[in-house]
C-alpha positions as CSV (number, residue, x, y, z in Angstrom):
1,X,9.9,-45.0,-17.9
2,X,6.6,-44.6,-20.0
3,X,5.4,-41.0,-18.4
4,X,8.9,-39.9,-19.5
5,X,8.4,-41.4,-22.7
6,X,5.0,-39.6,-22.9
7,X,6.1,-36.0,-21.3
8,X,9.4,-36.1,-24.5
9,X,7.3,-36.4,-27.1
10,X,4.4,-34.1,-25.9
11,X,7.5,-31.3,-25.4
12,X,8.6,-31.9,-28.8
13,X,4.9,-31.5,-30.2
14,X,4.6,-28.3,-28.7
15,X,7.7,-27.5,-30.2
16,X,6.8,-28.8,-33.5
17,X,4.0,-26.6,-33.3
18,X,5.4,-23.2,-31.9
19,X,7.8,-23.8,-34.7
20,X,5.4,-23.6,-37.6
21,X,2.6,-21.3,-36.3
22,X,2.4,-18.0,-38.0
23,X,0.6,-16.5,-35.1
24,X,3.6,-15.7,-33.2
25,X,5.3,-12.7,-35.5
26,X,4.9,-10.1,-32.4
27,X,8.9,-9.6,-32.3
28,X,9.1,-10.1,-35.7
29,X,10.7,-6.5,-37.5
30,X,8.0,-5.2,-39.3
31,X,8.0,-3.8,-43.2
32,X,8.4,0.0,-42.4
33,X,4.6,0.5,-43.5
34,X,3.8,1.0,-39.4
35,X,6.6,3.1,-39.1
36,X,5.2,5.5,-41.5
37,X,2.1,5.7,-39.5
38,X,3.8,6.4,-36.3
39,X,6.2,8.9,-37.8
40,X,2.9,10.9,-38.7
41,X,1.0,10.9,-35.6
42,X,-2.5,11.7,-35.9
43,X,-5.1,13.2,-33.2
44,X,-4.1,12.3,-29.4
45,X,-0.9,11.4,-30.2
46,X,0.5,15.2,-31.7
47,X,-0.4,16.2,-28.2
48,X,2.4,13.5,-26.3
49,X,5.2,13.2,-28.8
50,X,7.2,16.1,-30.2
51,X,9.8,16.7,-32.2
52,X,13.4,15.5,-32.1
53,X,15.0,19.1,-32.1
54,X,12.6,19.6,-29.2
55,X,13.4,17.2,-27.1
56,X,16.8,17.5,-27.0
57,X,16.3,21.0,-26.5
58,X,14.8,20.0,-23.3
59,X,17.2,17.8,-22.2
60,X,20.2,20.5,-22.8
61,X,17.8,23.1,-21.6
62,X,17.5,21.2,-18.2
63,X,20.7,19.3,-17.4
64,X,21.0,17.2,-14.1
65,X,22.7,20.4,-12.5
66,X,20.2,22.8,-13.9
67,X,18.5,26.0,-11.2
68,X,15.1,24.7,-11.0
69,X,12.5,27.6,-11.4
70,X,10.6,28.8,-8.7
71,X,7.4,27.7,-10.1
72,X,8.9,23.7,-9.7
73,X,10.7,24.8,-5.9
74,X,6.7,25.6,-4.8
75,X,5.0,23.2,-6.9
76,X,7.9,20.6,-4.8
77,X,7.0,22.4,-1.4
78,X,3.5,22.0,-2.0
79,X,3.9,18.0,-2.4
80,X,6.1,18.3,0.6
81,X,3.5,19.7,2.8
82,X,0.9,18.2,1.6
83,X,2.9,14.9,2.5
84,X,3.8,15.4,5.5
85,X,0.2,16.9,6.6
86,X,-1.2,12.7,5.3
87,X,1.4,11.6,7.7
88,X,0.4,13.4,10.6
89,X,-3.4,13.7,10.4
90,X,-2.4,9.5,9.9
91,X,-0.5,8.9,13.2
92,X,-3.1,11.3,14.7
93,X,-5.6,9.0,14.1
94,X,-3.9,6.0,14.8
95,X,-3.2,7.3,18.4
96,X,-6.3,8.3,18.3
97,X,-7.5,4.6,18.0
98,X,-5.1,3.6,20.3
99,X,-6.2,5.7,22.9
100,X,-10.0,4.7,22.6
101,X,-8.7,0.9,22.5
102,X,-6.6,1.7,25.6
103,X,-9.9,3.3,27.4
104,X,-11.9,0.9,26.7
105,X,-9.5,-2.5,27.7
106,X,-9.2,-0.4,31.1
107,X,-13.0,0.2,31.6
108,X,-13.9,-3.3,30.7
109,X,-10.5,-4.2,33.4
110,X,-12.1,-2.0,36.4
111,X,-15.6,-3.8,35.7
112,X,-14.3,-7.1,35.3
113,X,-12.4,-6.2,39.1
114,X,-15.8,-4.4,40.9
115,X,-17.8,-8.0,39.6
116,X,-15.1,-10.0,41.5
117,X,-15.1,-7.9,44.4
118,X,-18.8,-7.6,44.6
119,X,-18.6,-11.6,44.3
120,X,-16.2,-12.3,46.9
121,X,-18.3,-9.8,49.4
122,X,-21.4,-11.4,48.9
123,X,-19.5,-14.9,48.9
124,X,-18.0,-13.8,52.2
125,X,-20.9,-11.6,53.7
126,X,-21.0,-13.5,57.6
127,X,-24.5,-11.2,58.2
128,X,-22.9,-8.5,60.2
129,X,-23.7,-5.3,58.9
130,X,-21.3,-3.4,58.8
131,X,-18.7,-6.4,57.8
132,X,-17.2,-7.8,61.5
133,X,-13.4,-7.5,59.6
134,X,-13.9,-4.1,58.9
135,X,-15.1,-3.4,62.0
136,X,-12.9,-4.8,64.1
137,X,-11.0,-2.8,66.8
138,X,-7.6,-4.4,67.8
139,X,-6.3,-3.8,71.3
């Protein structure tokens, strides 16, 4: 029953506190002094905003239904191509890789079998040269 004591009042401090700092005026409306500022842009910023009358312009200019111009169509093809030629130089290297993996788990397979095979020979070798079982006629 204490910690719950303790952990109440420590909330109500912080609360206490967030209450009267001054600090936190971020969403606070400001006095219209920076929106003077940002009205006139200076430097950089002429170069990304424009006017009002502009931009609607733009917007009207190039509704959701609006003929795009052939300059966006090939700029759009370009991406396309250029896309899809990512995606297959990709899977052609994956398969690639897969095909060297593949290879490779085979060679390591066919030496893994001639090592057993040479094993059991010389584990079965009777001295007969060539092996009697190989050599053996049947009536």
């Amino acid at each position: 029953m204490l910690w719950m004591r303790l952990a109440l009042l420590s909330c109500v401090t912080v609360l206490f506190v967030l209450t009267l700092s001054h600090e936190g005026n971020g969403a606070s409306v400001s006095d219209g002094k920076a929106d003077k500022k940002a009205a006139s842009p200076q430097g950089g910023l002429r170069g990304v905003f424009m006017q009002e009358s502009d931009a609607s312009n733009f917007f009207r200019r190039r509704g959701r239904r609006a003929v795009k111009s052939q300059d966006e169509i090939n700029a759009e093809q370009r991406q396309r191509l250029a896309a899809d030629e990512r995606k297959r130089e990709y899977h052609e290297e994956q398969r690639n890789e897969f095909e060297n993996y593949a290879e490779e788990e085979h060679d390591e397979q066919d030496e893994r079998t001639r090592e057993k095979t040479e094993q059991w020979r010389e584990f079965h070798y009777d001295g007969l040269d060539p092996s009697y079982e190989y050599n053996r006629h049947t009536i």
